[in-house]
PyMOL Python script that loads the backbone (N, CA, C, O; Angstrom):
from pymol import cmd

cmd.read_pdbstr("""\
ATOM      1  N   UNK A   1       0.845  -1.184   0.000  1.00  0.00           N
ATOM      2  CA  UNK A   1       0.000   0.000   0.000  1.00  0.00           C
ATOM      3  C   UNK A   1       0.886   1.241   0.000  1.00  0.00           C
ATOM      4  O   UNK A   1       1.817   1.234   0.806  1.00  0.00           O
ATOM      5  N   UNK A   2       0.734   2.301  -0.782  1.00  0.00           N
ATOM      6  CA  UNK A   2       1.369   3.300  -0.931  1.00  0.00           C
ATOM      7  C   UNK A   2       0.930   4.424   0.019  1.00  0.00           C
ATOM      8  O   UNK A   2      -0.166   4.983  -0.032  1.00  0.00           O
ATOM      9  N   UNK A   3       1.833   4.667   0.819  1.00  0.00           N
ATOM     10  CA  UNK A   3       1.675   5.800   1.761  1.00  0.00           C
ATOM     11  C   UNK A   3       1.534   7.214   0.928  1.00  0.00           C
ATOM     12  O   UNK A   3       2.462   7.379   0.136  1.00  0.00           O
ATOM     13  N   UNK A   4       0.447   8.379   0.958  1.00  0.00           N
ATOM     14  CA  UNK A   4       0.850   9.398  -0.098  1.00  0.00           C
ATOM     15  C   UNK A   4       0.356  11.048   1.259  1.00  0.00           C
ATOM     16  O   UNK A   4      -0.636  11.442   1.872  1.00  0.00           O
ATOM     17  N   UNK A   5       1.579  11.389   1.101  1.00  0.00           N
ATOM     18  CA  UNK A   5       1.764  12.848   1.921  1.00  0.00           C
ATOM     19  C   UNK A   5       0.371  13.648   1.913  1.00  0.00           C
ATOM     20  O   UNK A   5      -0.045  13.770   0.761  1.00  0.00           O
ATOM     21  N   UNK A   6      -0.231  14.064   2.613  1.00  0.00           N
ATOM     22  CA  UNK A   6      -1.774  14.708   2.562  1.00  0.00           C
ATOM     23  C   UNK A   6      -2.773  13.621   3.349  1.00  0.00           C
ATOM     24  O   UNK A   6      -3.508  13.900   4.297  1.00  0.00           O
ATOM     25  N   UNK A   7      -2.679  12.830   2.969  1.00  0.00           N
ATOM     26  CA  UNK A   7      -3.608  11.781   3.528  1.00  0.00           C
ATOM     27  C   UNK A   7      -4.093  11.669   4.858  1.00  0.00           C
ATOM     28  O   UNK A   7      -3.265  11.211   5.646  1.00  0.00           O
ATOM     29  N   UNK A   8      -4.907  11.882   5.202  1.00  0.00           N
ATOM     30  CA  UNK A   8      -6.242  12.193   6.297  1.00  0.00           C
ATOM     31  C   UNK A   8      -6.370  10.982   6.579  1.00  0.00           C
ATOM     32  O   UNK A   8      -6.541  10.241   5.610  1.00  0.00           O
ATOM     33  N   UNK A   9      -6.335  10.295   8.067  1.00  0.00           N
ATOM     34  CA  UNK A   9      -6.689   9.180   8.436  1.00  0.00           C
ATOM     35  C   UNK A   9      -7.651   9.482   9.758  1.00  0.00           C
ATOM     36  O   UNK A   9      -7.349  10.203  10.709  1.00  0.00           O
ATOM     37  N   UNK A  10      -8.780   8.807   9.587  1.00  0.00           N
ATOM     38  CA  UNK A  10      -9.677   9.049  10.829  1.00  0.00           C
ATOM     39  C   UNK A  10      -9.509   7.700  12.394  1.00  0.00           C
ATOM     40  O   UNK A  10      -9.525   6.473  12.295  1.00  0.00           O
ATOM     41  N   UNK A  11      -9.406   8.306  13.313  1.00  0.00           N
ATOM     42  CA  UNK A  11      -8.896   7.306  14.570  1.00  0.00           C
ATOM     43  C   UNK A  11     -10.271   6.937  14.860  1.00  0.00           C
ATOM     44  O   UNK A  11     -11.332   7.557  14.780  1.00  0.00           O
ATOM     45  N   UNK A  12      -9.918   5.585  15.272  1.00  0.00           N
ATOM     46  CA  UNK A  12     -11.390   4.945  16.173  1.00  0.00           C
ATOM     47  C   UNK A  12     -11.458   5.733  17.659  1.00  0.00           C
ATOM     48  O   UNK A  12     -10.552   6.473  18.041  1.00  0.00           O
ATOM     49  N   UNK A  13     -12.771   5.435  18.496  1.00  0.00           N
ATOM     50  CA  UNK A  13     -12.156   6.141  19.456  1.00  0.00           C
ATOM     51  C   UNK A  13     -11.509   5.393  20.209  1.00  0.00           C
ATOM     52  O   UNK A  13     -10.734   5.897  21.021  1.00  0.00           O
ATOM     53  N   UNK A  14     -11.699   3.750  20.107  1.00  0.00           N
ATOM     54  CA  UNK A  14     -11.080   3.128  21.377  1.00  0.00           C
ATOM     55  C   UNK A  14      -9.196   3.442  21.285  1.00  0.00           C
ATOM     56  O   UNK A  14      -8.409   3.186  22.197  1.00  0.00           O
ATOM     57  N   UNK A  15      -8.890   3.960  20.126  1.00  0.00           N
ATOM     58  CA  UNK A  15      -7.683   4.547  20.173  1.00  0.00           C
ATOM     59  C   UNK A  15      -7.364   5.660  19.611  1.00  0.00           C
ATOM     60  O   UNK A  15      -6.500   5.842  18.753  1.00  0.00           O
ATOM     61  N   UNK A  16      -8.299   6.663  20.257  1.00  0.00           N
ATOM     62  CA  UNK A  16      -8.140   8.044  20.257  1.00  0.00           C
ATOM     63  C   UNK A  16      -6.918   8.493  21.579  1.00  0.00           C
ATOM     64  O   UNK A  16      -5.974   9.256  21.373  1.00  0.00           O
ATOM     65  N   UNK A  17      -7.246   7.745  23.073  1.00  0.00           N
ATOM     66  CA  UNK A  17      -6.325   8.193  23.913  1.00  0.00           C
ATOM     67  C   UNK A  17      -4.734   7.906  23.633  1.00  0.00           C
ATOM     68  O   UNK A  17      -3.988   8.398  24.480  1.00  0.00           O
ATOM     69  N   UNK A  18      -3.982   7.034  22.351  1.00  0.00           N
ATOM     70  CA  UNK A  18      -3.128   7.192  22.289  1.00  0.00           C
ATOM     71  C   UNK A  18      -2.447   8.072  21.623  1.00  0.00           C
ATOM     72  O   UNK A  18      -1.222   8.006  21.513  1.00  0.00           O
ATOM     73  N   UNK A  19      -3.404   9.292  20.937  1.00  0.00           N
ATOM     74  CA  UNK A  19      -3.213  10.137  19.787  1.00  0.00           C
ATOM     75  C   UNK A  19      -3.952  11.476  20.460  1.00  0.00           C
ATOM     76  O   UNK A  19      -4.805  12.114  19.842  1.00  0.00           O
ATOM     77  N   UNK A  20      -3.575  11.766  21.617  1.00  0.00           N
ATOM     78  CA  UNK A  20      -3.913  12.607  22.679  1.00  0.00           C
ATOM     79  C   UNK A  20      -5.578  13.629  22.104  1.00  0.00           C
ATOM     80  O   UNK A  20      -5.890  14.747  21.693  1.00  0.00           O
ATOM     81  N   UNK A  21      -6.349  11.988  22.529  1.00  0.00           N
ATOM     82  CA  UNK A  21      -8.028  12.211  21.904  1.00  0.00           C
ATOM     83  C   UNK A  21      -7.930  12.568  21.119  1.00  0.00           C
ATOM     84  O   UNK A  21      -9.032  13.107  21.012  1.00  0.00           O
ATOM     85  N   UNK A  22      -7.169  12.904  19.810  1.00  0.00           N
ATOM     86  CA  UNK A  22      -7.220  13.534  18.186  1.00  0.00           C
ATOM     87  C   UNK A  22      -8.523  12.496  17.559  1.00  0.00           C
ATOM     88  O   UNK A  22      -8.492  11.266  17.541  1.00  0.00           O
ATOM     89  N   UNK A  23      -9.300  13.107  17.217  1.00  0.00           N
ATOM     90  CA  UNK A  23      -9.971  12.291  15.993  1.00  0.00           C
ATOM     91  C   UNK A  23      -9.308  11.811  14.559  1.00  0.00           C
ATOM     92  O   UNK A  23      -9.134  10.689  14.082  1.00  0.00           O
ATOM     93  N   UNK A  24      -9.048  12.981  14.131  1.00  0.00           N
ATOM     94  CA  UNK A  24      -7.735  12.174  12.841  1.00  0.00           C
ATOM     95  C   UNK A  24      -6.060  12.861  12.691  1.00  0.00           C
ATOM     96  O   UNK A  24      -5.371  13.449  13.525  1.00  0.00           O
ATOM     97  N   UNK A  25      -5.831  12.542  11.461  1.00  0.00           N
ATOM     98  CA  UNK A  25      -4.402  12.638  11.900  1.00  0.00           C
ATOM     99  C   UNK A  25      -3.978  12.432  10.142  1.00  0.00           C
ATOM    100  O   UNK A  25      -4.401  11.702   9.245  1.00  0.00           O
ATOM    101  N   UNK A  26      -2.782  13.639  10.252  1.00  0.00           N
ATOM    102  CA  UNK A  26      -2.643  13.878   8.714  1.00  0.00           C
ATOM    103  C   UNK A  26      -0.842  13.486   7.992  1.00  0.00           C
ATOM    104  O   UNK A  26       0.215  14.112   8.077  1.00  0.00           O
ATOM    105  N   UNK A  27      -1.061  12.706   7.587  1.00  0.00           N
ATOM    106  CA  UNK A  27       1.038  12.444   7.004  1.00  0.00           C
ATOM    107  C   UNK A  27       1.020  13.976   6.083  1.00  0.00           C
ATOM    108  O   UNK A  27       0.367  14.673   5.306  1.00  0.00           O
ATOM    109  N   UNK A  28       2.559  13.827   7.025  1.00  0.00           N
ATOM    110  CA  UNK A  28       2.886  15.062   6.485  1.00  0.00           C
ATOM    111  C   UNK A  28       4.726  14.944   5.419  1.00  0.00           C
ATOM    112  O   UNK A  28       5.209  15.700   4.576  1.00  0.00           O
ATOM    113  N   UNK A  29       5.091  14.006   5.864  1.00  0.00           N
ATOM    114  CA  UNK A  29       6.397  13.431   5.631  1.00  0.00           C
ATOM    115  C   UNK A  29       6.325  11.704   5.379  1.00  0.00           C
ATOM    116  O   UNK A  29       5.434  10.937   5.746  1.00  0.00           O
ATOM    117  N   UNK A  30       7.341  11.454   4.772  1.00  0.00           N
ATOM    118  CA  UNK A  30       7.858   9.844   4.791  1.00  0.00           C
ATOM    119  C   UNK A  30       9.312  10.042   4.549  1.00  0.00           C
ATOM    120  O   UNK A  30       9.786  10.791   3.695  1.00  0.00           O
ATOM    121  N   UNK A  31       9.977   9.292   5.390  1.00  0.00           N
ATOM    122  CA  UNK A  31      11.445   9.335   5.012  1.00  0.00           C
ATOM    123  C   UNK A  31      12.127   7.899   5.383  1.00  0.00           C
ATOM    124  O   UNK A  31      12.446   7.665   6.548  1.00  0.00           O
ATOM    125  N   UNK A  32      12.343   6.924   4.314  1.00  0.00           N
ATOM    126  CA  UNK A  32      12.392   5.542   4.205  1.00  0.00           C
ATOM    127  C   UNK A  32      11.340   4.601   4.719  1.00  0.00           C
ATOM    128  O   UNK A  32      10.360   4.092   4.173  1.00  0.00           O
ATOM    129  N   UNK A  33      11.912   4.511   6.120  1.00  0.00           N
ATOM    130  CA  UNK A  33      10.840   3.749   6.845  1.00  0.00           C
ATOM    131  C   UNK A  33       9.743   4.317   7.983  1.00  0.00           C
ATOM    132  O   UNK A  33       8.988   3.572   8.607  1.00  0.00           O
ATOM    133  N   UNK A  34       9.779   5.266   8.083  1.00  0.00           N
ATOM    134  CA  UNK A  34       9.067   6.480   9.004  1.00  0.00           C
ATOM    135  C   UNK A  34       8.194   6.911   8.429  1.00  0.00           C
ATOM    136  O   UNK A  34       8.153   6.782   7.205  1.00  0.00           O
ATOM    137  N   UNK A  35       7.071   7.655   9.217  1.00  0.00           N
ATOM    138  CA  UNK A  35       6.294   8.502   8.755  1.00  0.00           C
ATOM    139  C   UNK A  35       6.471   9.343   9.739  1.00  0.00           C
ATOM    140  O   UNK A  35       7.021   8.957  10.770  1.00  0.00           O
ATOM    141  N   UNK A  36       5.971  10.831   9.571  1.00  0.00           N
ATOM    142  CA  UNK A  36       5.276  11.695  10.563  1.00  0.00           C
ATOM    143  C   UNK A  36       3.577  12.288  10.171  1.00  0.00           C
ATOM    144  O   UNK A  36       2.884  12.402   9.160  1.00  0.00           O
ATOM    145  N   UNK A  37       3.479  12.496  11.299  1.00  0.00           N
ATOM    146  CA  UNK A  37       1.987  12.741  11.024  1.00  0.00           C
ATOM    147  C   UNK A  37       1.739  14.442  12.307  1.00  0.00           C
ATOM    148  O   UNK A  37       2.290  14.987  13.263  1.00  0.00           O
ATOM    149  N   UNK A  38       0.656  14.580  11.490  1.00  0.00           N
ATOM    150  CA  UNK A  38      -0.058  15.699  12.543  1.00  0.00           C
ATOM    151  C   UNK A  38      -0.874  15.904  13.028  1.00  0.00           C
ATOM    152  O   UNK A  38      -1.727  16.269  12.220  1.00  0.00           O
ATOM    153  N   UNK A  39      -1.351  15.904  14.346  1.00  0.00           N
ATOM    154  CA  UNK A  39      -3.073  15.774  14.630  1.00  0.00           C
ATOM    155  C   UNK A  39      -3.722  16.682  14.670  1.00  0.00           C
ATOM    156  O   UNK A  39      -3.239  17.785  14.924  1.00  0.00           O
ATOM    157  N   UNK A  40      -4.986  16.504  14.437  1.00  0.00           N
ATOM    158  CA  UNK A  40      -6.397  17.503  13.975  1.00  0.00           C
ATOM    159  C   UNK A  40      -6.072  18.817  15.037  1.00  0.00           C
ATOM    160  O   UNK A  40      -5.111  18.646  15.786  1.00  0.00           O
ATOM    161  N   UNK A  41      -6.527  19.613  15.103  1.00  0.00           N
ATOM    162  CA  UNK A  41      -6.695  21.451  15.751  1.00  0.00           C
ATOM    163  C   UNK A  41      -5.346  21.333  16.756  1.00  0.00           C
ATOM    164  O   UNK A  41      -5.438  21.333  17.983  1.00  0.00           O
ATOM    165  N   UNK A  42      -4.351  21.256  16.174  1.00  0.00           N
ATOM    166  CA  UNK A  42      -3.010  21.415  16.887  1.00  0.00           C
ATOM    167  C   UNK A  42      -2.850  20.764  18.173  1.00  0.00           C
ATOM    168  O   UNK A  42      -2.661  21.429  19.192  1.00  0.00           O
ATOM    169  N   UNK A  43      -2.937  19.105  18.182  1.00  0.00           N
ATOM    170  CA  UNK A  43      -3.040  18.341  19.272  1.00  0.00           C
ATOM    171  C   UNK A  43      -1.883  17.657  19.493  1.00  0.00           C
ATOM    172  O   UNK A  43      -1.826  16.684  20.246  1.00  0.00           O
ATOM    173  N   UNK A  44      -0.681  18.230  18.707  1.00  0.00           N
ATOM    174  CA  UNK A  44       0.541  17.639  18.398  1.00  0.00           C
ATOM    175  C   UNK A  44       0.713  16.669  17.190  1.00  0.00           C
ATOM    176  O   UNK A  44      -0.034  16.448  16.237  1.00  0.00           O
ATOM    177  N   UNK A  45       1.652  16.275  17.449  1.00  0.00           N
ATOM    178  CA  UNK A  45       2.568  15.421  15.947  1.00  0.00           C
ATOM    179  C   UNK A  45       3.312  14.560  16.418  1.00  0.00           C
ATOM    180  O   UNK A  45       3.347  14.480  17.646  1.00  0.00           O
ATOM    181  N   UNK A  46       3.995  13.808  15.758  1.00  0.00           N
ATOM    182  CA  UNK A  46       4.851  12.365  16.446  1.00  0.00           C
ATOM    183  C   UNK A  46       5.132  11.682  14.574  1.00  0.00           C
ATOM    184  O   UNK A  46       4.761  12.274  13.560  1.00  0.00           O
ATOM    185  N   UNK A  47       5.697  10.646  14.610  1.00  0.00           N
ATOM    186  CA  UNK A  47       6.425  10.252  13.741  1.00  0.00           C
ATOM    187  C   UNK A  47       5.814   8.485  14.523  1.00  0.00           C
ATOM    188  O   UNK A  47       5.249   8.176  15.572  1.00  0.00           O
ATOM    189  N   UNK A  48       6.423   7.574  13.089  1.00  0.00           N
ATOM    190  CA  UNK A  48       5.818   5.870  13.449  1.00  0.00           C
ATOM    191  C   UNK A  48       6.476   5.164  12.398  1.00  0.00           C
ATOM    192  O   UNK A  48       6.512   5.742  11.312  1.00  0.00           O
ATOM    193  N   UNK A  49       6.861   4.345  12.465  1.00  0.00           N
ATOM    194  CA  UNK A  49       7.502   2.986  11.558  1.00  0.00           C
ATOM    195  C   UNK A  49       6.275   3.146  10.106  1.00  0.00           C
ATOM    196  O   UNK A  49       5.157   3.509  10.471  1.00  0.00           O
ATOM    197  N   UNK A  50       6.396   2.969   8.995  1.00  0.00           N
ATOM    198  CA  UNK A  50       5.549   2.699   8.336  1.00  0.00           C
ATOM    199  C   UNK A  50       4.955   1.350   8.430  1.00  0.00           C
ATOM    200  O   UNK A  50       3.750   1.281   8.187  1.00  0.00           O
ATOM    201  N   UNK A  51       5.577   0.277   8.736  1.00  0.00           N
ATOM    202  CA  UNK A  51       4.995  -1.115   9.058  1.00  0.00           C
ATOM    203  C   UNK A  51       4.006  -0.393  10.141  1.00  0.00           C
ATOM    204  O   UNK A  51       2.894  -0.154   9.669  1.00  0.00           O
ATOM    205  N   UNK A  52       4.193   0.000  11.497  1.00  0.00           N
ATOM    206  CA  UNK A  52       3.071   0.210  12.320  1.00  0.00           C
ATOM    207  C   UNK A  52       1.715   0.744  11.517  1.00  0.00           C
ATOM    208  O   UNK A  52       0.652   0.140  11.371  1.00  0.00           O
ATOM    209  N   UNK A  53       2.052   1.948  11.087  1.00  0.00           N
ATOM    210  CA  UNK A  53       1.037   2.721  10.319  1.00  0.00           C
ATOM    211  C   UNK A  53       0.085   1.417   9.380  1.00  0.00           C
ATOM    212  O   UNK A  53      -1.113   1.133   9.412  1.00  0.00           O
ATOM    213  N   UNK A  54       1.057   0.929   8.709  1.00  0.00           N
ATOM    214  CA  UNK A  54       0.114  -0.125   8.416  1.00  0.00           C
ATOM    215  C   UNK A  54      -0.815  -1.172   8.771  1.00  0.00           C
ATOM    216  O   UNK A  54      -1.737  -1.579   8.064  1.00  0.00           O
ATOM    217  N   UNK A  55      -0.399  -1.699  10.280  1.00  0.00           N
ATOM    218  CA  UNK A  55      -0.689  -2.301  11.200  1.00  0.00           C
ATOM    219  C   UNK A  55      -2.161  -1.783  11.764  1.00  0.00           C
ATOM    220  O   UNK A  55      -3.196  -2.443  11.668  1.00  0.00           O
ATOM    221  N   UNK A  56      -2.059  -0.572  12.326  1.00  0.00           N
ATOM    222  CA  UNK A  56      -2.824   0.447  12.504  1.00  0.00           C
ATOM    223  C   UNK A  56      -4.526   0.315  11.137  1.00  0.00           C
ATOM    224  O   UNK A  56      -5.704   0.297  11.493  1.00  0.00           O
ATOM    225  N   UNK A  57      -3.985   0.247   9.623  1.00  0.00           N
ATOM    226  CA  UNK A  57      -4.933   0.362   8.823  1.00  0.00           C
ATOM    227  C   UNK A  57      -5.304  -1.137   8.997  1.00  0.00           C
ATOM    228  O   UNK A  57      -6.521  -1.317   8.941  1.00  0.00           O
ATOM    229  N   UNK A  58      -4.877  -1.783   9.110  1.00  0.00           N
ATOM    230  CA  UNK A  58      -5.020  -3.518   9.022  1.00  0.00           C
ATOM    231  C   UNK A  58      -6.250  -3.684   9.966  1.00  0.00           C
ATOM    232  O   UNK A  58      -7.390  -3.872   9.541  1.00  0.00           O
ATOM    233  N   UNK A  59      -5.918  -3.599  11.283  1.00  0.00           N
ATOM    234  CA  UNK A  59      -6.434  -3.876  12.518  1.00  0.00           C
ATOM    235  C   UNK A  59      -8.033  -2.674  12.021  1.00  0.00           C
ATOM    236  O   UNK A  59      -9.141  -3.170  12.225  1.00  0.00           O
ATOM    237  N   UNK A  60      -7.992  -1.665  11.605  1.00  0.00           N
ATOM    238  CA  UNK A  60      -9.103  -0.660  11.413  1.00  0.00           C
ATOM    239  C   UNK A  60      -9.562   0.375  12.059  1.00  0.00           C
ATOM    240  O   UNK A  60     -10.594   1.045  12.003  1.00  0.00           O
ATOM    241  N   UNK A  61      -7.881   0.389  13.157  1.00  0.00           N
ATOM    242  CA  UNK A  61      -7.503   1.495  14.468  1.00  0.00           C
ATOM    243  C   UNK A  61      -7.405   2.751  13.597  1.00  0.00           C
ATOM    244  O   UNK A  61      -7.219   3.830  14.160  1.00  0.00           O
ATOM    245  N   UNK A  62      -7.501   2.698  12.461  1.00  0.00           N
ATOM    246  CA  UNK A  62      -7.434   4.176  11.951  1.00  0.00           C
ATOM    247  C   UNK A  62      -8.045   3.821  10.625  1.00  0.00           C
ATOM    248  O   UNK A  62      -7.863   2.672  10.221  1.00  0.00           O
ATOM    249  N   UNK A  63      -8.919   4.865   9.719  1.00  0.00           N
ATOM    250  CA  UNK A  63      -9.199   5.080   8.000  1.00  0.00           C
ATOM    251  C   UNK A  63      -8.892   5.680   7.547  1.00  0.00           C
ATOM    252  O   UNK A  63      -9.277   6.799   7.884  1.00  0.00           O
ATOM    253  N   UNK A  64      -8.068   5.621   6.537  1.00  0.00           N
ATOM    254  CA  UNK A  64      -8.338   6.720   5.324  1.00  0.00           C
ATOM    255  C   UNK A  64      -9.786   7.354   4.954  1.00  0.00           C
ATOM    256  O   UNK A  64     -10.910   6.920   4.702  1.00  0.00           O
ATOM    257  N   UNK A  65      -9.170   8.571   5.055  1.00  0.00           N
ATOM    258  CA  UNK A  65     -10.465   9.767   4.409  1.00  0.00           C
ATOM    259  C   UNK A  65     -10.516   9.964   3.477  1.00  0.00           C
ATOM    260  O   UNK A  65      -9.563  10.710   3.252  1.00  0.00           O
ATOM    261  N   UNK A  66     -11.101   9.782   2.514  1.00  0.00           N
ATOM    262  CA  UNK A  66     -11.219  10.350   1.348  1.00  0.00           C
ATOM    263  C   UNK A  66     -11.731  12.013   0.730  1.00  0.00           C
ATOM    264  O   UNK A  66     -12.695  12.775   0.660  1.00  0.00           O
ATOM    265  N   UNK A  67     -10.418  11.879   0.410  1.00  0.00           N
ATOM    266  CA  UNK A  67     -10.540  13.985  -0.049  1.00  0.00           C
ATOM    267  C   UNK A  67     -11.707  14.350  -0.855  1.00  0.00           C
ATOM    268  O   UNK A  67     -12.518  13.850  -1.635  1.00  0.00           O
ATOM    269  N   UNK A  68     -11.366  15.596  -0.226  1.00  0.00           N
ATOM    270  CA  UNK A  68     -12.846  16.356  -0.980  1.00  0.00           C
ATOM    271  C   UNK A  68     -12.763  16.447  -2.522  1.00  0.00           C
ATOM    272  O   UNK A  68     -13.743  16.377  -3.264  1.00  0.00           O
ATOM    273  N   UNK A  69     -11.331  16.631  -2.964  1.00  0.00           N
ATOM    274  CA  UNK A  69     -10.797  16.943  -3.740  1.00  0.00           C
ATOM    275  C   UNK A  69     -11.178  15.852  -5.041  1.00  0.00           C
ATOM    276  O   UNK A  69     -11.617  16.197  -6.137  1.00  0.00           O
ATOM    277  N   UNK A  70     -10.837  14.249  -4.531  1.00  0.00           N
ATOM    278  CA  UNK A  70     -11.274  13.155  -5.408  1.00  0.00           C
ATOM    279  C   UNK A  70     -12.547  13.276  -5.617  1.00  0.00           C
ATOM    280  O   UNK A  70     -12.925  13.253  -6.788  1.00  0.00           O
ATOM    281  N   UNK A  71     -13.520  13.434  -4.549  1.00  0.00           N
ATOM    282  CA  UNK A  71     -14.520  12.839  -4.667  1.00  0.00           C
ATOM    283  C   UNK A  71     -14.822  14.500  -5.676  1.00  0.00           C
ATOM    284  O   UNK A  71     -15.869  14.741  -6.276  1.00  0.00           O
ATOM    285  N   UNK A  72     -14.099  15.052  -5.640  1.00  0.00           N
ATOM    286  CA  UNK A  72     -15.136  16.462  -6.457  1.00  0.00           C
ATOM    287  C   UNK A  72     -14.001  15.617  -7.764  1.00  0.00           C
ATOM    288  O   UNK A  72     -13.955  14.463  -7.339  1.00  0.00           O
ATOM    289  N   UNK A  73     -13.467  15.647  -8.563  1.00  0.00           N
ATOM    290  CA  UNK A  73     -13.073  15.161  -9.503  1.00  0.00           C
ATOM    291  C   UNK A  73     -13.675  13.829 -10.074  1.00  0.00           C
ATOM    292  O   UNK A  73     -13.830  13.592 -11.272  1.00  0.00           O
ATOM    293  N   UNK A  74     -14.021  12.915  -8.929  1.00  0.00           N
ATOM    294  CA  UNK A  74     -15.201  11.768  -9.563  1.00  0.00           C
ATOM    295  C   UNK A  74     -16.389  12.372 -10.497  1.00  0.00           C
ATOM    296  O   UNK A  74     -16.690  12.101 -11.660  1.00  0.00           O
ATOM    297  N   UNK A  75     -17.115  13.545  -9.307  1.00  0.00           N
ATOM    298  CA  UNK A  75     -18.427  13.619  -9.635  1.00  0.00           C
ATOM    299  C   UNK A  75     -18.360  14.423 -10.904  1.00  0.00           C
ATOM    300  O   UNK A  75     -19.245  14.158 -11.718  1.00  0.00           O
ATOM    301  N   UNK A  76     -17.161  15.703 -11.366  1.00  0.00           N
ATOM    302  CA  UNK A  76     -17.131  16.011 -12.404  1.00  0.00           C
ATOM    303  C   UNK A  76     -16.699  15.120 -13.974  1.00  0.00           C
ATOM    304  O   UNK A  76     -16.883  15.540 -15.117  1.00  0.00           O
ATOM    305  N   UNK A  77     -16.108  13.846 -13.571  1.00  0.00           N
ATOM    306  CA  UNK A  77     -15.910  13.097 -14.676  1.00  0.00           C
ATOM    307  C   UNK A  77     -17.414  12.492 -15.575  1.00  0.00           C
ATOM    308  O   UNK A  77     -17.671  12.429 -16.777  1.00  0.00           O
ATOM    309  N   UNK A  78     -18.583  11.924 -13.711  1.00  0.00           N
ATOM    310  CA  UNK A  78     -19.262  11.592 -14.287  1.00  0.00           C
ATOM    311  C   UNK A  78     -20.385  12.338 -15.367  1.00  0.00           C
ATOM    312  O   UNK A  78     -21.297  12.024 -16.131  1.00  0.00           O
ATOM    313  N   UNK A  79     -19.557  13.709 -14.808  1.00  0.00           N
ATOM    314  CA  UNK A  79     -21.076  14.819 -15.939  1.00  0.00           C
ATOM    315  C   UNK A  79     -20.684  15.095 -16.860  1.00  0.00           C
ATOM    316  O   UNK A  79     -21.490  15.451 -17.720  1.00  0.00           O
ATOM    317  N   UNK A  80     -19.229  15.083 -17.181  1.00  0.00           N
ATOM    318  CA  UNK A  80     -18.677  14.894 -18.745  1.00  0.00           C
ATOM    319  C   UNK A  80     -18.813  13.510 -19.406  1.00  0.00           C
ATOM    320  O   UNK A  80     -18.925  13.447 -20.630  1.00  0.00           O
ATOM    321  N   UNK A  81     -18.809  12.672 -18.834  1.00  0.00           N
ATOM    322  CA  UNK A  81     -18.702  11.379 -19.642  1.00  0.00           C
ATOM    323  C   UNK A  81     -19.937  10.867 -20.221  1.00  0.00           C
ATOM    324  O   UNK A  81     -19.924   9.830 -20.884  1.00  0.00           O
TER     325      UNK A  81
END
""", "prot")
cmd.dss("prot")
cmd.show_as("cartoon", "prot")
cmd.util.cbc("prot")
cmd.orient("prot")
């Protein structure tokens, strides 16, 4: 799975208290095997193995959000096509 910089991940809550109650949490960096991330209304930041991060999507302790951005580029494909 390709990690991509921007990406919005939403926390469950049963593991919100390890992400100091943040609801989601945004990559902001990757550098080999690391990530960093940033949490929602300035709740801090921290860095994680990318294997964890993945671990994390596996288990379903965190989702990807899907941008406003795609989903507005879907809906304009479908009114041209």
């Amino acid at each position: 799975m390709k990690i991509e910089l921007g990406t919005e991940y939403e926390i469950t809550e049963k593991r919100q208290g390890h992400f100091n109650s943040a609801k989601t949490l945004t990559i902001i960096r990757q550098n080999r095997n690391i990530v960093q991330f940033i949490l929602e209304n300035g709740k801090g930041h921290g860095s994680m193995p990318v294997d964890h991060l993945l671990y994390l999507i596996k288990k379903k302790d965190i989702t990807p959000i899907q941008s406003k951005r795609s989903l507005l580029s879907k809906d304009s494909e479908e009114k041209t096509g």
